[in-house]
N, CA, C and O atoms as a MOPAC input file, in Angstrom:
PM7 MOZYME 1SCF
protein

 N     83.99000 1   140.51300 1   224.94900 1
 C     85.36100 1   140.04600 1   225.10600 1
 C     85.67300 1   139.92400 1   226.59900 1
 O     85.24900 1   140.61500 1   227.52600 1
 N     86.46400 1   138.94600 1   226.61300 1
 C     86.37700 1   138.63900 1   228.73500 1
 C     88.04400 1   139.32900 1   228.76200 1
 O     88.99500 1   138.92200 1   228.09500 1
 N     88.03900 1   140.31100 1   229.60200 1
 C     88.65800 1   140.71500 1   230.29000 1
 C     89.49700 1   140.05800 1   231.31400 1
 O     88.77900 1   139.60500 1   232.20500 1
 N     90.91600 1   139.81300 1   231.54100 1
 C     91.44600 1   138.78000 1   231.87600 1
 C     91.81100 1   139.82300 1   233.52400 1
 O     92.32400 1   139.27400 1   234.49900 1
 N     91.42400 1   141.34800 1   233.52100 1
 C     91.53100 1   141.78000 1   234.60900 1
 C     90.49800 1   141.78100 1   235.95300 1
 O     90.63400 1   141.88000 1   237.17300 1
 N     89.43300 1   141.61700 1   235.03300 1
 C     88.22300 1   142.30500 1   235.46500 1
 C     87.75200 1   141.27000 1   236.50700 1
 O     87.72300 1   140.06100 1   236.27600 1
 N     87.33900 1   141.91200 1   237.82000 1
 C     87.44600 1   141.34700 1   239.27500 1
 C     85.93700 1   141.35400 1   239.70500 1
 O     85.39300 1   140.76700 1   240.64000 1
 N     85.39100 1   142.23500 1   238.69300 1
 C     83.48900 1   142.58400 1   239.23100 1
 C     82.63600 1   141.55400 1   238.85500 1
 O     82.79100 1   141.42300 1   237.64100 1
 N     81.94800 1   140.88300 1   239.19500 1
 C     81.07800 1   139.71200 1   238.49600 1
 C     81.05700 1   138.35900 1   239.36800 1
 O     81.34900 1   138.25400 1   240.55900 1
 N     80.75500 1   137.63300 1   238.72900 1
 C     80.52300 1   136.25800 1   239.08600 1
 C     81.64200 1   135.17300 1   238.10800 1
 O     81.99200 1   135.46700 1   236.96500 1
 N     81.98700 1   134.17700 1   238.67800 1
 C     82.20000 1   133.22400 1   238.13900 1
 C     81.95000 1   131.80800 1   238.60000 1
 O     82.10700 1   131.54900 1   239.79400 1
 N     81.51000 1   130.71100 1   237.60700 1
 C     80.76300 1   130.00300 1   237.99300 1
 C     81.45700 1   128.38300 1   238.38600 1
 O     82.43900 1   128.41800 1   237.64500 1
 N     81.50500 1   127.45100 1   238.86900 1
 C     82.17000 1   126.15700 1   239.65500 1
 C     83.10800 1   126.23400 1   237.80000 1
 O     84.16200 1   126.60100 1   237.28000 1
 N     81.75600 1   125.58300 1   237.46400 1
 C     82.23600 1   124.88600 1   236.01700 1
 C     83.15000 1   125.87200 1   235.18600 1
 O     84.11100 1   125.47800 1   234.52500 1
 N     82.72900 1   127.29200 1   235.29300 1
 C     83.58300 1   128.44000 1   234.70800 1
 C     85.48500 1   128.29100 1   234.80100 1
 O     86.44400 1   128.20000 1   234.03600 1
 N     85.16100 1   128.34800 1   236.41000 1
 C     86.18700 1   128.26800 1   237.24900 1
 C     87.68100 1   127.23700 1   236.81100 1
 O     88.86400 1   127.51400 1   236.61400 1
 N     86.59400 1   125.51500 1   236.79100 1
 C     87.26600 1   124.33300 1   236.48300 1
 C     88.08000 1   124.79100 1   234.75600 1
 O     89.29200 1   124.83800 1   234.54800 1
 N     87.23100 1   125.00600 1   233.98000 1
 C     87.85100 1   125.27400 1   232.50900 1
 C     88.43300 1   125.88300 1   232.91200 1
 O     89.56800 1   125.44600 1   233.10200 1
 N     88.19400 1   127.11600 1   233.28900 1
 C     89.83100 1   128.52300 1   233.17700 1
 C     90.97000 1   127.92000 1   233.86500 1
 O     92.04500 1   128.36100 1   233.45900 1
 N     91.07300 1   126.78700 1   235.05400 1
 C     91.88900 1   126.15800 1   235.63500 1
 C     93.09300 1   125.09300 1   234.97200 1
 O     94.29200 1   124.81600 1   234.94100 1
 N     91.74000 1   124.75200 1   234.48200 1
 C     92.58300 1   123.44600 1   233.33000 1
 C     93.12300 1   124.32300 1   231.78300 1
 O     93.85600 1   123.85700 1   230.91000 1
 N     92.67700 1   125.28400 1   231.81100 1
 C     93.14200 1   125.89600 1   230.59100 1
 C     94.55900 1   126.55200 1   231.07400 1
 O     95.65900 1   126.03700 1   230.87800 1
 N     94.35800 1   127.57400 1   231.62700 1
 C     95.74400 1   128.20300 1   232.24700 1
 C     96.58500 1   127.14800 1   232.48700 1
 O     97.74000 1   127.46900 1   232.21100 1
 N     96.47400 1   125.84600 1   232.94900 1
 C     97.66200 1   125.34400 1   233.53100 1
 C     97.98500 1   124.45300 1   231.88600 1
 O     99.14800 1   124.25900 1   231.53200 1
 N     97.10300 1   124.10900 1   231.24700 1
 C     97.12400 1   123.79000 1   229.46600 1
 C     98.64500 1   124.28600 1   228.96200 1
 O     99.73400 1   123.75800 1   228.73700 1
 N     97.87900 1   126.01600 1   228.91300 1
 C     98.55500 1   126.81400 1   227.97300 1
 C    100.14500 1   127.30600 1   228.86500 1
 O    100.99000 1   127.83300 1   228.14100 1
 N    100.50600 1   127.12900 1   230.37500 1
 C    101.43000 1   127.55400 1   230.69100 1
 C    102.45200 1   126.54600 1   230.26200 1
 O    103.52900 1   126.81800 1   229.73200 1
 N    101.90800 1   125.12200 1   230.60300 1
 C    102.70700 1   123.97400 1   229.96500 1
 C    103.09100 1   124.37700 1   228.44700 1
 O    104.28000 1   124.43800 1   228.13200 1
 N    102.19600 1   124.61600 1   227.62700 1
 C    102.73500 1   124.75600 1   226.38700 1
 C    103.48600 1   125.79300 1   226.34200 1
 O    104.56100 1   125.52300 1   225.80600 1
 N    103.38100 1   127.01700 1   226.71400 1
 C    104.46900 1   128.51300 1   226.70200 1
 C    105.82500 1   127.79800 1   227.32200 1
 O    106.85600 1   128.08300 1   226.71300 1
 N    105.94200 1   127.03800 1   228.28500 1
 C    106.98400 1   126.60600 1   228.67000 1
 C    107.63500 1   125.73300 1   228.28400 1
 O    108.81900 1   125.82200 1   228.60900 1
 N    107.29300 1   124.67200 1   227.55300 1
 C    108.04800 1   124.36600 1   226.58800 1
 C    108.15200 1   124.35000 1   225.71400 1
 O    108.90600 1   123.53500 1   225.18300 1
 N    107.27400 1   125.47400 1   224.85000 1
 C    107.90200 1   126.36100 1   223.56700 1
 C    109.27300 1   126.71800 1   223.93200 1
 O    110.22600 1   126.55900 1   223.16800 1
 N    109.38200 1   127.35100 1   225.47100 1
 C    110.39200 1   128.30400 1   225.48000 1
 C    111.69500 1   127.52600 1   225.96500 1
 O    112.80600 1   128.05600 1   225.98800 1
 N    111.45200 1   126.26900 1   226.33300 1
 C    112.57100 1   125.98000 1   226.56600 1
 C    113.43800 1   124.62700 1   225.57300 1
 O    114.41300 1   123.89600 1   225.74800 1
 N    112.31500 1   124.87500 1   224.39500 1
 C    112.57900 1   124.21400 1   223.25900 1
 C    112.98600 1   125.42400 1   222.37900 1
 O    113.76000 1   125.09100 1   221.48200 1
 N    112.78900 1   126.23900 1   222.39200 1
 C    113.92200 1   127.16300 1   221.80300 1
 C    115.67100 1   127.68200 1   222.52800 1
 O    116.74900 1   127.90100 1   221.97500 1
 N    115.29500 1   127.71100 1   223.75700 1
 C    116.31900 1   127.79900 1   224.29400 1
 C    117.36300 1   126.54300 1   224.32200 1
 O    118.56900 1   126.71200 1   224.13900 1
 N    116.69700 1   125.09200 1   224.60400 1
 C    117.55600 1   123.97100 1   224.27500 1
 C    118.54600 1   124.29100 1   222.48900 1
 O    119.74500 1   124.18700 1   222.22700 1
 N    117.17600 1   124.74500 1   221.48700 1
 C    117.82600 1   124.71600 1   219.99600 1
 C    118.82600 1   125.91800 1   219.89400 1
 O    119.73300 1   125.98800 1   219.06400 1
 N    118.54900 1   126.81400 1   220.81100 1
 C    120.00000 1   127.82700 1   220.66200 1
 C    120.71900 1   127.74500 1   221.24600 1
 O    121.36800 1   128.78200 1   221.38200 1
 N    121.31200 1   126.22400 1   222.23500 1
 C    122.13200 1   126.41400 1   222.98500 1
 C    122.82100 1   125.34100 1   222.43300 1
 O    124.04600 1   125.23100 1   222.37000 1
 N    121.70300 1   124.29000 1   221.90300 1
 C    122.27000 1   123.63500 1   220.83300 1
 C    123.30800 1   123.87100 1   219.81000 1
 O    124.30200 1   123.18100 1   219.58200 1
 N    122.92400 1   124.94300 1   219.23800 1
 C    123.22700 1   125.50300 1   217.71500 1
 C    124.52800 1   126.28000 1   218.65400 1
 O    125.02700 1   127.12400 1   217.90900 1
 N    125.13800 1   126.28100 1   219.82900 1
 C    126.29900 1   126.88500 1   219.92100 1
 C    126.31300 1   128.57500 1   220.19800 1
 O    127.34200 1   129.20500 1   220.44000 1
 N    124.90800 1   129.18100 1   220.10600 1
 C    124.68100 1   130.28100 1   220.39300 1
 C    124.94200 1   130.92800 1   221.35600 1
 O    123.85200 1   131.09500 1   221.90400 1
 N    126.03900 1   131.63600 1   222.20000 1
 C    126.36000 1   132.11700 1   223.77000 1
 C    124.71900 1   132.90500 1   223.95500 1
 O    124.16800 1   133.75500 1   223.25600 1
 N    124.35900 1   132.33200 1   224.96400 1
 C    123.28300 1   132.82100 1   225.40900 1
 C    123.10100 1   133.14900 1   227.23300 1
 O    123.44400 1   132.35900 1   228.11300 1
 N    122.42700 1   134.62400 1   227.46800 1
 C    122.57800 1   133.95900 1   229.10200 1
 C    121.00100 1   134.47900 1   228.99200 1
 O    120.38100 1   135.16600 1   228.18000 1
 N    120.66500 1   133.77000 1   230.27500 1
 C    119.46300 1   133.80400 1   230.60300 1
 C    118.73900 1   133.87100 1   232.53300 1
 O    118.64700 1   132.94800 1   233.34200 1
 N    118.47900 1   134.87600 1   232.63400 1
 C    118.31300 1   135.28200 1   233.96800 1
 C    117.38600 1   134.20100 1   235.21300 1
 O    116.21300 1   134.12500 1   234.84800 1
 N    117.57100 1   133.61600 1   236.16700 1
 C    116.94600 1   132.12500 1   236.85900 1
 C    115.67700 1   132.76000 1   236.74100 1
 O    114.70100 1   132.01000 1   236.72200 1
 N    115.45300 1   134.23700 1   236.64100 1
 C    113.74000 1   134.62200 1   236.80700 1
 C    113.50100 1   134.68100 1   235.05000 1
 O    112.30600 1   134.88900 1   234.83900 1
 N    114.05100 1   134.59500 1   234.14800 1
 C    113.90600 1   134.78400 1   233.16000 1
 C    112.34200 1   133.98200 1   232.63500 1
 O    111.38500 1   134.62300 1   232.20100 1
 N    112.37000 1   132.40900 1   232.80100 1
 C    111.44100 1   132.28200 1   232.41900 1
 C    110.09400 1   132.90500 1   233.26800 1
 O    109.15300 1   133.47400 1   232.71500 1
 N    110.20100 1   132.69700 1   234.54900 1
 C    109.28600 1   133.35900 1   235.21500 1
 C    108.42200 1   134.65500 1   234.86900 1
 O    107.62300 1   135.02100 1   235.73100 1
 N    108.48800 1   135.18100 1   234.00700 1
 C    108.18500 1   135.76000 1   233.36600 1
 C    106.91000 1   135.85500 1   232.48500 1
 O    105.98900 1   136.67000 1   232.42900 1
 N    107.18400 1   134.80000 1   231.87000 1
 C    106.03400 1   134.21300 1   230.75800 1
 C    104.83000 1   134.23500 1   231.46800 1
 O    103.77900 1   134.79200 1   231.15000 1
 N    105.14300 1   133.43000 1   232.67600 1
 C    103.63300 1   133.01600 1   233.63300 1
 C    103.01800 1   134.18700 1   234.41200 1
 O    102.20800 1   134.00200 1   235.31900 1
 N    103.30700 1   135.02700 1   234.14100 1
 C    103.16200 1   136.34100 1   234.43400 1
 C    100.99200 1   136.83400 1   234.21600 1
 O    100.05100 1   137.11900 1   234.95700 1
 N    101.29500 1   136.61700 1   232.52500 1
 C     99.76900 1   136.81200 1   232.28700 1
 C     98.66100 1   136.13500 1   233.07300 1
 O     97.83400 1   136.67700 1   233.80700 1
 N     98.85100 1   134.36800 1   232.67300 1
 C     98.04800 1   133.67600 1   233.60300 1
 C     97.90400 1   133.34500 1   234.00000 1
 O     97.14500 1   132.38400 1   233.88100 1
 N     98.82300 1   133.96100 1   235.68000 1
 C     98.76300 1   133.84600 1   236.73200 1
 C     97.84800 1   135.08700 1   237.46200 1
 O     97.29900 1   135.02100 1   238.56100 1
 N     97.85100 1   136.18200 1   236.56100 1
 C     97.37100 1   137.16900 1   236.99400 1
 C     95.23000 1   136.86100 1   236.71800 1
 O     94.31400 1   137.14400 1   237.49000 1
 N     95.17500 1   136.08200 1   235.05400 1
 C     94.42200 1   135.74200 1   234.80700 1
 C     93.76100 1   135.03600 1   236.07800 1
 O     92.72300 1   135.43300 1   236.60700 1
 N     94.54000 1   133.88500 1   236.51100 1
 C     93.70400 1   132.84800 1   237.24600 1
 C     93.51500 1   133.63400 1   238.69700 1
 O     92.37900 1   133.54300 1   239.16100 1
 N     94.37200 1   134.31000 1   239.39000 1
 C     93.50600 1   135.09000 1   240.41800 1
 C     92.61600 1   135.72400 1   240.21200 1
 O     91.68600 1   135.40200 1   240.95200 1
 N     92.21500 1   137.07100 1   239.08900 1
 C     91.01400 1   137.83700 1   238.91800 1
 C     89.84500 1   136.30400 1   238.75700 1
 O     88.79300 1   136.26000 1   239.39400 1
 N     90.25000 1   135.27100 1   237.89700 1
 C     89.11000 1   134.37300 1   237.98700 1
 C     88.62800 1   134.19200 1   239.23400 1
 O     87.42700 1   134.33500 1   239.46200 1
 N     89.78500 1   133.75100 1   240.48000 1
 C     89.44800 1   133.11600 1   241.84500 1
 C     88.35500 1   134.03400 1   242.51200 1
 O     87.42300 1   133.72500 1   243.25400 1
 N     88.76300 1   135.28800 1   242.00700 1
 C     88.25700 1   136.43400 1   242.64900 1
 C     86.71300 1   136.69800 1   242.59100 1
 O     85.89100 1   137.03900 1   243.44200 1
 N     86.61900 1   136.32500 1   240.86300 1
 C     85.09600 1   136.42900 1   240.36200 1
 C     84.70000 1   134.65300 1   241.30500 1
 O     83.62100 1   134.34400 1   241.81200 1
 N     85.63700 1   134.03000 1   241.27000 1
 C     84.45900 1   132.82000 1   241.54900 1
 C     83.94800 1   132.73600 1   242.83400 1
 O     82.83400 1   132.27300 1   243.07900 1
 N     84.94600 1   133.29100 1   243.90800 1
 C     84.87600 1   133.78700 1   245.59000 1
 C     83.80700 1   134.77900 1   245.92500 1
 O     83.41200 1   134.85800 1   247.08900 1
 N     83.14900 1   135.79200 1   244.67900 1
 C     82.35800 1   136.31600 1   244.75500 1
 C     80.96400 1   135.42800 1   244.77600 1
 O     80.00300 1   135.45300 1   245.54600 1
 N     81.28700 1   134.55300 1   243.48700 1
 C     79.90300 1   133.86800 1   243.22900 1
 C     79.62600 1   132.95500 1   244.58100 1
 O     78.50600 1   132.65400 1   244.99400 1
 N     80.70400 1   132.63300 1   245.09300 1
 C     80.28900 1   132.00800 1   247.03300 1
 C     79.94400 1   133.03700 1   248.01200 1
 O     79.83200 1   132.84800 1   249.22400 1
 N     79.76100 1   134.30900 1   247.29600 1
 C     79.48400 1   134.95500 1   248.30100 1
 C     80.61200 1   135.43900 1   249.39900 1
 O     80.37500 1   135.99100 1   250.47300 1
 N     81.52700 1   135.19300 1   249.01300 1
 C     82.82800 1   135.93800 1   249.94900 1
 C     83.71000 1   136.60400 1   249.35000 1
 O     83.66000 1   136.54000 1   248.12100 1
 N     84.79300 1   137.45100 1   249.96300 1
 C     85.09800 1   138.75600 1   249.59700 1
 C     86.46200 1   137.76200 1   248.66900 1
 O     86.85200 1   136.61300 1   248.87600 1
 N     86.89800 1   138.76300 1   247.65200 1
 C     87.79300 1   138.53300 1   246.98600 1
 C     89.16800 1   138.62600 1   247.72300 1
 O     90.16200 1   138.29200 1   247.07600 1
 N     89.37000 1   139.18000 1   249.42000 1
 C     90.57400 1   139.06200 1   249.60900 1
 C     90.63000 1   137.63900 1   250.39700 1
 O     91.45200 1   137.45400 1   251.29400 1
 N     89.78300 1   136.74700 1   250.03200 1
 C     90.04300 1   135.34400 1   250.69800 1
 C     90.81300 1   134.44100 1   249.90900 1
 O     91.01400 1   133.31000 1   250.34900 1
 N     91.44000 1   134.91000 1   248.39800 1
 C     92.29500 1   134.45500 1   248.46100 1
 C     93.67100 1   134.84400 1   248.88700 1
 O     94.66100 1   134.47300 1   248.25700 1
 N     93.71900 1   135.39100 1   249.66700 1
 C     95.17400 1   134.84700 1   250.46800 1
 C     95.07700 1   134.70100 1   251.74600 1
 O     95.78200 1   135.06000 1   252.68900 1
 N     93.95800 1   134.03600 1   251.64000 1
 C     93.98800 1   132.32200 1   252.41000 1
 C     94.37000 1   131.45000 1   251.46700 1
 O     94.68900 1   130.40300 1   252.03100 1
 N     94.43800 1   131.40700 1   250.82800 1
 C     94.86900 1   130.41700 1   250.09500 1
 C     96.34800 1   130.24100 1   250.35000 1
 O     96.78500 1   129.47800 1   249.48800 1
 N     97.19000 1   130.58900 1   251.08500 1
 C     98.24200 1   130.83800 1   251.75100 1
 C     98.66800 1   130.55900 1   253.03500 1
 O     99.87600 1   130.59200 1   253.27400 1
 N     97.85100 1   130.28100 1   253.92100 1
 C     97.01600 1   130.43100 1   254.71600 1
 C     96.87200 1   128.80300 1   255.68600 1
 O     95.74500 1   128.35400 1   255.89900 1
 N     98.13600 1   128.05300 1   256.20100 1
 C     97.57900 1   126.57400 1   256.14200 1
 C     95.90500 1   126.48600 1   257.18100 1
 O     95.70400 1   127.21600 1   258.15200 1
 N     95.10500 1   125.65000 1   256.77300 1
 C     93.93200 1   124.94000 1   257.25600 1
 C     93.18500 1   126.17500 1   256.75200 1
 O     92.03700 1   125.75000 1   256.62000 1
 N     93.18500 1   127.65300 1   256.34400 1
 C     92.34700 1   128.43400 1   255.57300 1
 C     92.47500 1   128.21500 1   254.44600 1
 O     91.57300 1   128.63500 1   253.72000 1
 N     93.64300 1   127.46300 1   253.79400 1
 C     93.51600 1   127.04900 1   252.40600 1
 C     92.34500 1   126.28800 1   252.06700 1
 O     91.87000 1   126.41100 1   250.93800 1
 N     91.69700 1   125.32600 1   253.11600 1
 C     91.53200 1   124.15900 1   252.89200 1
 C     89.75300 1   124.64300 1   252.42500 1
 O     89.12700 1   124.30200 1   251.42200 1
 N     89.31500 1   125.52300 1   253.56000 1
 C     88.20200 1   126.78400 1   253.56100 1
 C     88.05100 1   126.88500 1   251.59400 1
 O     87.46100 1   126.28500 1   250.69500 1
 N     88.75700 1   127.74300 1   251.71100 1
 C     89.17500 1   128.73500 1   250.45800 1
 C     88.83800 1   128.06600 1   249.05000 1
 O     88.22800 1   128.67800 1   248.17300 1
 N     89.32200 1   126.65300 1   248.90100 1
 C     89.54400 1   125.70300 1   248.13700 1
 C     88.51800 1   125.10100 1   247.96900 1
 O     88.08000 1   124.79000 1   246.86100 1
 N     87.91300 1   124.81600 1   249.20000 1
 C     86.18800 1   124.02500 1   248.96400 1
 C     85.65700 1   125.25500 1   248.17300 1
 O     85.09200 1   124.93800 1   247.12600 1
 N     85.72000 1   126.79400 1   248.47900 1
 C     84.88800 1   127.76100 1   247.57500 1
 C     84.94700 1   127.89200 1   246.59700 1
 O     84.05700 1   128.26600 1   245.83300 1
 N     86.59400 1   127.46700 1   246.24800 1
 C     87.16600 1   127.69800 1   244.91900 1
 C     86.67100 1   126.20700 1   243.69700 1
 O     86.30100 1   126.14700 1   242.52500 1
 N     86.84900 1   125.53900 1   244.43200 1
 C     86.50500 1   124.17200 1   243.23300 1
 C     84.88500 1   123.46100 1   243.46700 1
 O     84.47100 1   123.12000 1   242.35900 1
 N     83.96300 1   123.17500 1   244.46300 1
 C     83.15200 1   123.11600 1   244.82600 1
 C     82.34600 1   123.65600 1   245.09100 1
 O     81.32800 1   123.31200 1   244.49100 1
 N     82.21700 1   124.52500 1   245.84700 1
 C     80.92500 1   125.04200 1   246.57800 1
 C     80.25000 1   125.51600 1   245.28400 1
 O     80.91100 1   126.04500 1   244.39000 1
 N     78.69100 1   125.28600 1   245.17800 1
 C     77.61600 1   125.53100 1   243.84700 1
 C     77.72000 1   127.17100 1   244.14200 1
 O     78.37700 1   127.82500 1   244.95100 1
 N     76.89200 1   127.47500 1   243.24500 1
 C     76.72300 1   129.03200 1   243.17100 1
 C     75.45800 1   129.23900 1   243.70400 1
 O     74.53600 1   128.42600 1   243.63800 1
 N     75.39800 1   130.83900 1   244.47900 1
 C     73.87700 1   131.63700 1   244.60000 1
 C     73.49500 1   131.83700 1   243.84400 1
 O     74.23700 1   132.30200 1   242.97900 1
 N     72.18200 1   131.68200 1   243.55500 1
 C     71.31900 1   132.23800 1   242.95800 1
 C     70.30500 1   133.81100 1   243.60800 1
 O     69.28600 1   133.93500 1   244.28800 1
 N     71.28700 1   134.79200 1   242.93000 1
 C     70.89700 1   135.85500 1   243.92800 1
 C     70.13800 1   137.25300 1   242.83800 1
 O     70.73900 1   137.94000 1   242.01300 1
 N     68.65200 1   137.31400 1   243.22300 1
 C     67.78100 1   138.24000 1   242.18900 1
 C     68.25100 1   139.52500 1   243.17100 1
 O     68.35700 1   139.73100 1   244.38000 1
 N     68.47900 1   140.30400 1   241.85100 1
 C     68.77400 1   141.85300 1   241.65800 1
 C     67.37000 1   142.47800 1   242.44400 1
 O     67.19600 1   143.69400 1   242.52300 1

């Protein structure tokens, strides 16, 4: 079972690309589940309040998901997991990003 915390390991270009396109998949869909329920209860006349961080919330899981990924995949380039925040970072983003979506993997015997 993959561990959506777990920071030790490798992850691979192609690994990387799916978990990318998936997370941003499934946040689209959580988000407008949620704001297709919230439209139908505000619809239906329901007093509702709802906090500006409220939805922020949701994206909570896989956002946390897609860094431990960055982390495993920054490993598989061979650099330390606190390079992403370079990714923050202007012209170290740019670094960071070739590791993150491009750069192939080592092939490195134990």
């Amino acid at each position: 079972m993959l561990n959506i915390v777990d920071v030790n390991g490798r992850s691979s270009v192609s690994a990387f690309w799916v978990g990318l396109t998936g997370s941003c998949i499934f946040m689209d869909i959580i988000m407008y589940m949620a704001i297709a329920v919230v439209s139908l209860i505000v619809h239906l006349g329901i007093s509702l309040y709802i906090p500006h961080w409220g939805f922020m919330i949701i994206l909570i899981w896989p956002a946390i998901a897609m860094i431990t990924l960055g982390i495993r995949r920054l490993h598989d380039s061979l650099l330390s997991g606190l390079w992403m925040i370079g990714l923050f970072i202007p012209y170290i983003n740019i670094f960071v990003s070739y590791h993150l979506l491009f750069k192939k993997s080592w092939h490195i015997d134990n």
